[in-house]
C-alpha positions as CSV (number, residue, x, y, z in Angstrom):
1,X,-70.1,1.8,-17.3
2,X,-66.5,1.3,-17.8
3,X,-66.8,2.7,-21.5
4,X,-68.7,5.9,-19.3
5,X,-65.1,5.8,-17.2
6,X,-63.1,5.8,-19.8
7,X,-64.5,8.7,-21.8
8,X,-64.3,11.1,-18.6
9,X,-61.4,10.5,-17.7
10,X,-60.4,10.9,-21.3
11,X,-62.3,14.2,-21.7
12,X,-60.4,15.6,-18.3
13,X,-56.9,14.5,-19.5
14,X,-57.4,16.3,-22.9
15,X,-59.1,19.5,-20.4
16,X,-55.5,19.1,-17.8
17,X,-53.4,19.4,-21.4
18,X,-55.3,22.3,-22.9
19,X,-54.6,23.6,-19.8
20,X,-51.2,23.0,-19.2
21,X,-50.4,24.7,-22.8
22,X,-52.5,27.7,-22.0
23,X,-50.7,28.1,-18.6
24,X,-46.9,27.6,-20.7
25,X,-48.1,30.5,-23.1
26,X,-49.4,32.7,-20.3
27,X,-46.3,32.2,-18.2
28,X,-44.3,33.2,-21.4
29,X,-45.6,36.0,-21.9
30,X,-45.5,36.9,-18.3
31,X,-42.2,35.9,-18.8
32,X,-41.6,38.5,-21.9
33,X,-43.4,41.3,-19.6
34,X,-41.1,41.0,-16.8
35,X,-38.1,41.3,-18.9
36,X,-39.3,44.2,-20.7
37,X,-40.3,46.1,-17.4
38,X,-36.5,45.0,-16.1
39,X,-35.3,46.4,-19.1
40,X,-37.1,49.5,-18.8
41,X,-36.4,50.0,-14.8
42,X,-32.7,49.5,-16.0
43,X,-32.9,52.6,-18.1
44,X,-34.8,53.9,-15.4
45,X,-32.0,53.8,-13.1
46,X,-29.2,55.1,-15.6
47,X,-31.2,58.3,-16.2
48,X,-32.0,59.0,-12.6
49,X,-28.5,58.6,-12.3
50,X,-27.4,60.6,-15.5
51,X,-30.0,63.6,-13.6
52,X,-28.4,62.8,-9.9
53,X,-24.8,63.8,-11.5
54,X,-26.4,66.9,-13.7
55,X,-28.2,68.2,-10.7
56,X,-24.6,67.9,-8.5
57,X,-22.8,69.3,-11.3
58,X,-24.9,72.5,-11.0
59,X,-25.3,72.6,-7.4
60,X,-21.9,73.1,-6.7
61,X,-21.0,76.1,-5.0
62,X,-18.1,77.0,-7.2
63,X,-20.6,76.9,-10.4
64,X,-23.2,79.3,-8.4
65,X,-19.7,81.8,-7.9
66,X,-19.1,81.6,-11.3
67,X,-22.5,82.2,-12.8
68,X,-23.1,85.0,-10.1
69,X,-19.9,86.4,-11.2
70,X,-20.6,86.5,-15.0
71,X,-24.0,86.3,-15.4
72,X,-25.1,88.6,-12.5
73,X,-22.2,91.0,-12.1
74,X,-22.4,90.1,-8.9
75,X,-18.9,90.1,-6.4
76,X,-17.8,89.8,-2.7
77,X,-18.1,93.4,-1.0
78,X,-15.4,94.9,0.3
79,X,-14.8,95.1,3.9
80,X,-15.4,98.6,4.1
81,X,-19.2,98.3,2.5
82,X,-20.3,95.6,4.9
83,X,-22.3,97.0,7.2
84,X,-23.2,95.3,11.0
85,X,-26.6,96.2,12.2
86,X,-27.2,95.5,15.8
87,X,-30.9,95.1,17.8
C-alpha cells in the first residue's frame, strides 16, 4: 500500500514539474510577444505622429494661399469685381 503511495505521489510531483517548465516556456514566449507588440505600437505611435504633423503642415491656410496662388493662378478679386447678390 505505502509502496502504491509512494509511486503516485511520485508520478504527480514529476506531472506538477513538467508542468511548471511548460508554463515558464509559455510565459516566455508570451513574454517575447508582448514585447514585440510594444515595440511595434511604439512605432505605431511615431508614425501616426510623423502623419499628424504632415497632415498640419499641409492643412495650413497659408500653404492652401500659396498653392492656389502658383499652382491655380488663382488671386483675391478686386473690390470692384465682387459682386453682392441679394434675395
Amino acid at each position: 500500500m505505502s509502496r502504491l503511495l509512494l509511486a503516485v505521489l511520485l508520478l504527480a510531483t514529476v506531472a506538477t514539474a513538467i508542468a511548471v517548465v511548460y508554463e515558464r516556456y509559455r510565459h516566455r514566449q508570451l513574454f517575447v510577444d508582448l514585447t514585440r507588440l510594444e515595440r511595434e505600437r511604439d512605432e505605431l505611435n511615431i508614425e501616426f505622429g510623423r502623419l499628424q504633423l504632415e497632415q498640419a503642415t499641409w492643412a495650413q491656410s497659408n500653404r492652401i494661399d500659396q498653392v492656389a496662388r502658383e499652382r491655380l493662378g488663382m488671386k483675391f478679386p478686386e473690390a470692384d469685381d465682387i459682386v453682392v447678390v441679394r434675395p
